[in-house]
ROGUTOR-99944 format. One line per field, with one value per residue (C-alpha): residue number from 1; residue in three letters; x, y, z. Coordinates in nm, 3 decimals, decimal comma, m for minus. Layout:
<rs>
nr	NUM_...
rest	ALA_...
east	X_...
north	Y_...
up	Z_...
</rs>
This chain:
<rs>
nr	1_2_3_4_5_6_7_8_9_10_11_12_13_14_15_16_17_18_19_20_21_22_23_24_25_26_27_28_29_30_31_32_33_34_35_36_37_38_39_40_41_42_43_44_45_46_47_48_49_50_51_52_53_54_55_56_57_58_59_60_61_62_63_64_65_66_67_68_69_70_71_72_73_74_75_76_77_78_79_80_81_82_83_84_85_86_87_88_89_90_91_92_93_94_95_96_97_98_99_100_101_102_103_104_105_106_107_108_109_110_111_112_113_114_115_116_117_118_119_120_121_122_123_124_125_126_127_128_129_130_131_132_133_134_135_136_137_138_139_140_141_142_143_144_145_146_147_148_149_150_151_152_153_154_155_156_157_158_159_160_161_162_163_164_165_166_167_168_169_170_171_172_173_174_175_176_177_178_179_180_181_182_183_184_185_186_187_188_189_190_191_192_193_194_195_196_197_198_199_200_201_202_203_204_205_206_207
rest	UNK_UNK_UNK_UNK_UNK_UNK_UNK_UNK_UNK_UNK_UNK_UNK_UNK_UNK_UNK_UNK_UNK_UNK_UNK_UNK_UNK_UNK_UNK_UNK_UNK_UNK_UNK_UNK_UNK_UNK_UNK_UNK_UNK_UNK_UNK_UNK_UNK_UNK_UNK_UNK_UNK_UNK_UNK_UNK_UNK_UNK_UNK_UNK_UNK_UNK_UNK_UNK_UNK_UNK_UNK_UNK_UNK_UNK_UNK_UNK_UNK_UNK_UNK_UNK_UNK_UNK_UNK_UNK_UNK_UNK_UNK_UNK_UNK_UNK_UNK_UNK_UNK_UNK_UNK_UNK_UNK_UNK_UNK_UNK_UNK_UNK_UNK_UNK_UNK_UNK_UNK_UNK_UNK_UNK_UNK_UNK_UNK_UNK_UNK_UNK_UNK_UNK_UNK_UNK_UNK_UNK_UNK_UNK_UNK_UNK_UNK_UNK_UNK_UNK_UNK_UNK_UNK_UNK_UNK_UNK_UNK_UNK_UNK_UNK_UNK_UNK_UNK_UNK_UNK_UNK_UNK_UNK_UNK_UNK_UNK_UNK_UNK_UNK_UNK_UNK_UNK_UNK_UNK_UNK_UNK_UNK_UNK_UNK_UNK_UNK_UNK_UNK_UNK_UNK_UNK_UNK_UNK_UNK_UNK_UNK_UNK_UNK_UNK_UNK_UNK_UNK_UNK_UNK_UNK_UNK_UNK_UNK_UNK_UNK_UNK_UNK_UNK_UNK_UNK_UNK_UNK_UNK_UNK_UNK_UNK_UNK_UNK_UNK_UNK_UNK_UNK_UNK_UNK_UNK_UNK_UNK_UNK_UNK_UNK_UNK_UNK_UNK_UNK_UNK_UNK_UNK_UNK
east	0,000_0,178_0,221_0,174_0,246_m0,006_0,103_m0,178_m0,236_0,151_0,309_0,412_0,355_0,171_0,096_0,097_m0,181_m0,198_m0,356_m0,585_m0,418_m0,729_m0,756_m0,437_m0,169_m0,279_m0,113_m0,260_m0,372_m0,335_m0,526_m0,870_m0,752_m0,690_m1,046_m1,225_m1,038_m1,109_m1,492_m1,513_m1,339_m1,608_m1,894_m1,790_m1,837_m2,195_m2,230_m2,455_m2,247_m2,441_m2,384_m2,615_m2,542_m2,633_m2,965_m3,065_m2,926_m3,194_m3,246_m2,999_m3,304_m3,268_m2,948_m2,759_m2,671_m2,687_m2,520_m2,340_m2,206_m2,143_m1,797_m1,830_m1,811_m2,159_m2,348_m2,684_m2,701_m2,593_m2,618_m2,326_m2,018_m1,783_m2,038_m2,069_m2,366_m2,332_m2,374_m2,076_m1,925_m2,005_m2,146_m2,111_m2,472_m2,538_m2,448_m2,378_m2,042_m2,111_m1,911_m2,024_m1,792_m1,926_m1,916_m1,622_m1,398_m1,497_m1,415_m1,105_m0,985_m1,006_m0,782_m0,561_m0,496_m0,510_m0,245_m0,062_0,007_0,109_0,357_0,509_0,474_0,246_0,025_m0,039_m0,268_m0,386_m0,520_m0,829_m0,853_m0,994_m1,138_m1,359_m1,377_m1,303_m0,923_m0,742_m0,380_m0,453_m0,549_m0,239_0,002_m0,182_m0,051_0,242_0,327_0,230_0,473_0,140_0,255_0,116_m0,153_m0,282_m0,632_m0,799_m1,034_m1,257_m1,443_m1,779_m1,860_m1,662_m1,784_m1,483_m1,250_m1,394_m1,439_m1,073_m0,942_m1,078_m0,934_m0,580_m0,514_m0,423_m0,590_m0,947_m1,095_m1,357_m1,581_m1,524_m1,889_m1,772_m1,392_m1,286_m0,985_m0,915_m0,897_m0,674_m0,440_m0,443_m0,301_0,087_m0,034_m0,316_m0,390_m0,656_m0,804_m0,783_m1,149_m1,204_m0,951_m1,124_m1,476_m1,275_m1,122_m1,493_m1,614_m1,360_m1,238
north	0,000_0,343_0,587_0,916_1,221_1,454_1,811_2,107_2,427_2,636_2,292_2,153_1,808_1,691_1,363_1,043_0,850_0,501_0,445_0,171_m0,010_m0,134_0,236_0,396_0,097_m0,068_m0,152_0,182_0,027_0,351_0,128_0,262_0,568_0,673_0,534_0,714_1,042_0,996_0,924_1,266_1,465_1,353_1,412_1,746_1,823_2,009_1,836_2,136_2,241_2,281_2,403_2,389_2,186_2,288_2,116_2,318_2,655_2,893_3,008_2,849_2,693_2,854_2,728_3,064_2,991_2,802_2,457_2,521_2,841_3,095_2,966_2,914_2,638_2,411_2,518_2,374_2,620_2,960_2,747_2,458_2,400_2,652_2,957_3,253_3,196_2,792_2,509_2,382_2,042_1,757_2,002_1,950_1,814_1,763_1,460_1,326_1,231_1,073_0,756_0,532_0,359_0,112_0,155_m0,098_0,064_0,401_0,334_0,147_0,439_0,678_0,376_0,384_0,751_0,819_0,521_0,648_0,983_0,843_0,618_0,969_1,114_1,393_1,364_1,560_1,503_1,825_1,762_1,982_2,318_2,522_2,913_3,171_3,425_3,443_3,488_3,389_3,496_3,277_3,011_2,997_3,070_2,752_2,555_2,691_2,581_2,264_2,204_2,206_2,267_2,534_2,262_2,132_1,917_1,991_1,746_1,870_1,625_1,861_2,205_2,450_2,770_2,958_2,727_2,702_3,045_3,139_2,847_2,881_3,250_3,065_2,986_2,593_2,507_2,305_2,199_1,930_1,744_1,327_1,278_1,523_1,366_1,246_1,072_1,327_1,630_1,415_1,315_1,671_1,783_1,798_1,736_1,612_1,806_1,569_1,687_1,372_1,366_1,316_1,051_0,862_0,923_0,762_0,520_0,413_0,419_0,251_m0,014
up	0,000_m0,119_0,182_0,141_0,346_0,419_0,441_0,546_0,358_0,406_0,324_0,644_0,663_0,950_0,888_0,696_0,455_0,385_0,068_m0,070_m0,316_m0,474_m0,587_m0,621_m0,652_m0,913_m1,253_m1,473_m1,803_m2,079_m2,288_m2,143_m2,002_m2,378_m2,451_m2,147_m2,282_m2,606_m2,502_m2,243_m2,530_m2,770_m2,567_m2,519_m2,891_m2,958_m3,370_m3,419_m3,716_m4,052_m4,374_m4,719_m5,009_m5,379_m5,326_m4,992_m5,124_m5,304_m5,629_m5,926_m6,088_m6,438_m6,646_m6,649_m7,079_m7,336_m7,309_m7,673_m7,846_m7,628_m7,567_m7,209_m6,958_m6,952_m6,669_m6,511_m6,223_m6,016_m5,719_m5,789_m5,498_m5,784_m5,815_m5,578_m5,308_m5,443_m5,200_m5,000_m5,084_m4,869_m4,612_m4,259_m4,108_m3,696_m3,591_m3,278_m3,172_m2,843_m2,718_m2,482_m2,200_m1,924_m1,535_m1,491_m1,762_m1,628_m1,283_m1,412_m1,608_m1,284_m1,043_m1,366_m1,366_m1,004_m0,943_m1,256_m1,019_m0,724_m0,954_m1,059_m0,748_m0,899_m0,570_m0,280_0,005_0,229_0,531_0,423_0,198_0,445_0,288_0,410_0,216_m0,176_m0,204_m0,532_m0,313_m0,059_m0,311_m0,503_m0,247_m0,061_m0,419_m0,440_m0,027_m0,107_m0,424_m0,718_m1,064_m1,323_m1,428_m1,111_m1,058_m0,697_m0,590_m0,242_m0,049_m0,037_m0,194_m0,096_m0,256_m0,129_m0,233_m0,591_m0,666_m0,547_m0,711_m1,085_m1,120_m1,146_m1,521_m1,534_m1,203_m1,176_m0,885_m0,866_m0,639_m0,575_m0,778_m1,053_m1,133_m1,456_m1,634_m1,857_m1,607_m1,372_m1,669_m1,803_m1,428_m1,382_m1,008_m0,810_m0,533_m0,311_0,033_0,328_0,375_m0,026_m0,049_0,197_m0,013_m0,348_m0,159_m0,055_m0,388_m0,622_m0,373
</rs>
């Protein structure tokens, strides 16, 4: 079981964590971790892109000359893909681009990437982020005490609306709740920056 020391908001470590294995020791398979952020990238898309093609466009019905004779090009209409005002090529339509993962290769992909940080030693357990009022200063200097890179990932154990509001004015930092945690935003993070309390809550989830 990886040990883990658990430092509190200026970076003095008070403490240490033992951490399930089941959760955050095992063997991180990048197989599904590149599916799951493949899949959360995907469902982000909107597909409400659309564009007309030469039969939705208007007008064009009258052949603009002659077919022979005038020593032009044939044309049938104003309205084909090469004409001003024509209708695009293959034109985009809406479409959805949703992919679909199940539970156990969901909840596999999160062990995966939350063991793939302790592996690098790219995580750090605070004893609890602990704000009253909104304060972006004492937000980052509470990241920078505790060693968090430029792209950091910090997951609370309950709404904090202190905490979240200070936190997302820091370009490269995300916070995030244990319900609302997902592959991609822990892989994206140079460090994961988990409270105590919210390890506990993951630990009693994925085990």
């Amino acid at each position: 079981m990886p040990n883990v020391a658990v430092v509190n908001m200026a970076g003095d470590k008070v403490s240490e964590i033992t951490l399930s294995d089941a959760v955050f020791g095992i063997e991180p398979n990048a197989a599904v971790m590149h599916a799951a952020v493949v899949a959360y990238l995907a469902n982000r898309r909107q597909g409400t892109q659309s564009a007309l093609t030469r039969a939705e466009v208007s007008g064009g019905g009258k052949k603009p000359w002659r077919q022979k004779g005038t020593g032009n090009a044939r044309q049938g209409s104003t309205r084909s893909p090469q004409w001003r005002h024509g209708g695009i090529v293959f034109a985009p339509k809406p479409r959805d681009y949703r992919l679909d993962m199940n539970k156990k290769e969901k909840q596999l992909a999160i062990k995966s990437a939350l063991s793939d940080k302790v592996l690098n030693s790219a995580l750090i357990v605070v004893d609890e982020v602990k704000m009253e009022e909104f304060k972006t200063k004492t937000a980052a200097a509470m990241l920078k005490a505790v060693g968090a890179g430029k792209k950091a990932l910090v997951v609370l154990d309950e709404n904090n609306a202190y905490a979240v509001r200070s936190l997302r004015n820091i370009p490269g930092v995300v916070s995030a709740q244990t319900n609302t945690i997902n592959t991609y935003d822990i892989v994206n993070a140079d460090t994961l920056v988990i409270t105590k309390a919210a390890a506990a809550k993951l630990e009693e989830v994925y085990a």
